[in-house]
MIDRENFI-277657 format. One record per residue (C-alpha): x, y, z; residue in one letter; chain; residue number from 1. Coordinates in Angstrom, 3 decimals, always signed. Example, Ala and Ser with C-alpha at 12.3 -4.5 7.8 and 13.67 -1.06 7.14 Angstrom:
<sites>
        u        v        w r c   k
  +12.300   -4.500   +7.800 A A   1
  +13.670   -1.060   +7.140 S A   2
</sites>
This chain:
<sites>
        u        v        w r c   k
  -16.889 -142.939  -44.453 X A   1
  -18.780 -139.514  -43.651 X A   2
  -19.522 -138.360  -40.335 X A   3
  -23.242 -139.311  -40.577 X A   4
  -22.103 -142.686  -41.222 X A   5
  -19.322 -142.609  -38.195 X A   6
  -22.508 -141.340  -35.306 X A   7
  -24.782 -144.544  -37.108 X A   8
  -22.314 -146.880  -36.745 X A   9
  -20.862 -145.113  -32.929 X A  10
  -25.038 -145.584  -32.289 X A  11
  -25.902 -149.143  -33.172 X A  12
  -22.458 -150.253  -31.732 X A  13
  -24.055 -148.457  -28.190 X A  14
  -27.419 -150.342  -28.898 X A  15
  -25.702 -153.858  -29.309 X A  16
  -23.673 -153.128  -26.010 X A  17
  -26.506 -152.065  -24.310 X A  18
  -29.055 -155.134  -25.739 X A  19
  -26.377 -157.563  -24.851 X A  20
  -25.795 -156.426  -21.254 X A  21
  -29.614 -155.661  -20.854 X A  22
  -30.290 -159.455  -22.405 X A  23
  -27.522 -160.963  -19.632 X A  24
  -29.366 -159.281  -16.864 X A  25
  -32.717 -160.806  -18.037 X A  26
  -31.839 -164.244  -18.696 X A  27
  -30.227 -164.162  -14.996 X A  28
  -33.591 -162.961  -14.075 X A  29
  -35.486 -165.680  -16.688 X A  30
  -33.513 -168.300  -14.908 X A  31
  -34.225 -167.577  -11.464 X A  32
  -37.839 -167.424  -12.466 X A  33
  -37.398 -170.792  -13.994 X A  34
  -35.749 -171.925  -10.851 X A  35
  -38.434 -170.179   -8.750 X A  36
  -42.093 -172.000  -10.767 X A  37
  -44.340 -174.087   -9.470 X A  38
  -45.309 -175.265  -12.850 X A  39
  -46.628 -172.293  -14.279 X A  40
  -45.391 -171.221  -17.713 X A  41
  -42.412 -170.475  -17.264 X A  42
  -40.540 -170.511  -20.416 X A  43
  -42.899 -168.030  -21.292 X A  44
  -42.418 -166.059  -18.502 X A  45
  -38.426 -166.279  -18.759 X A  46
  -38.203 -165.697  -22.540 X A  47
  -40.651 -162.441  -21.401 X A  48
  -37.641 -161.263  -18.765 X A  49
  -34.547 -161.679  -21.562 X A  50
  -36.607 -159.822  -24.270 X A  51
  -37.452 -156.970  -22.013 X A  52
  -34.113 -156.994  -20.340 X A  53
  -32.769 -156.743  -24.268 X A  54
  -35.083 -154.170  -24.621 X A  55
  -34.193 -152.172  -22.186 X A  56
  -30.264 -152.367  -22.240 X A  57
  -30.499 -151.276  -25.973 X A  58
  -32.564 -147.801  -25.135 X A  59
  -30.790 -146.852  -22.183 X A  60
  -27.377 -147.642  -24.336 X A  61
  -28.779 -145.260  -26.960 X A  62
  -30.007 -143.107  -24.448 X A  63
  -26.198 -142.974  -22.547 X A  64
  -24.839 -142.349  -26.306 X A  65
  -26.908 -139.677  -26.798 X A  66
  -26.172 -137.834  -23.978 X A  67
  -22.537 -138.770  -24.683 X A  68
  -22.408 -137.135  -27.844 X A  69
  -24.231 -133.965  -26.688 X A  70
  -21.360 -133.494  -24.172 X A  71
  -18.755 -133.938  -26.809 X A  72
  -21.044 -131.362  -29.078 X A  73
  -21.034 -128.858  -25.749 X A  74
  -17.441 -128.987  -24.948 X A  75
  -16.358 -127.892  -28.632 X A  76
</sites>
C-alpha cells in the first residue's frame, strides 16, 4: 500500500469517526425533538437533526485530521 493510499484510508477512517459521533449527537437531539412536538412533523424534523449532526461530525473529523497531519508534517 503507498503512502497516498495510507493518508485516504487514515482520512475516511477520521470521516466515519467523526459522521458516527456527529450522527449520535443528532439523533439524541432528533429524539428530544420527537419527545418535545406537538404534532408537527416531526420525523421530518428529527431525521433533519441526525443528517446534519452526520454532517457535521464527518467535516470537523476531516477537519481535526487535517490539522493532525499538518502537525506531524511540521514536526519532521
Amino acid at each position: 500500500m503507498t503512502e497516498t493510499e495510507k493518508e485516504r484510508v487514515k482520512a475516511t477512517a477520521a470521516a466515519s469517526v467523526g459522521a458516527g459521533v456527529g450522527g449520535a449527537g443528532g439523533a439524541s437531539v432528533g429524539v428530544l425533538e420527537l419527545a418535545a412536538a406537538q404534532g408537527t412533523v416531526t420525523g421530518l424534523t428529527a431525521g433533519l437533526a441526525i443528517g446534519v449532526g452526520a454532517l457535521a461530525g464527518a467535516l470537523l473529523g476531516l477537519a481535526g485530521y487535517s490539522a493532525y497531519r499538518r502537525l506531524m508534517k511540521a514536526r519532521d
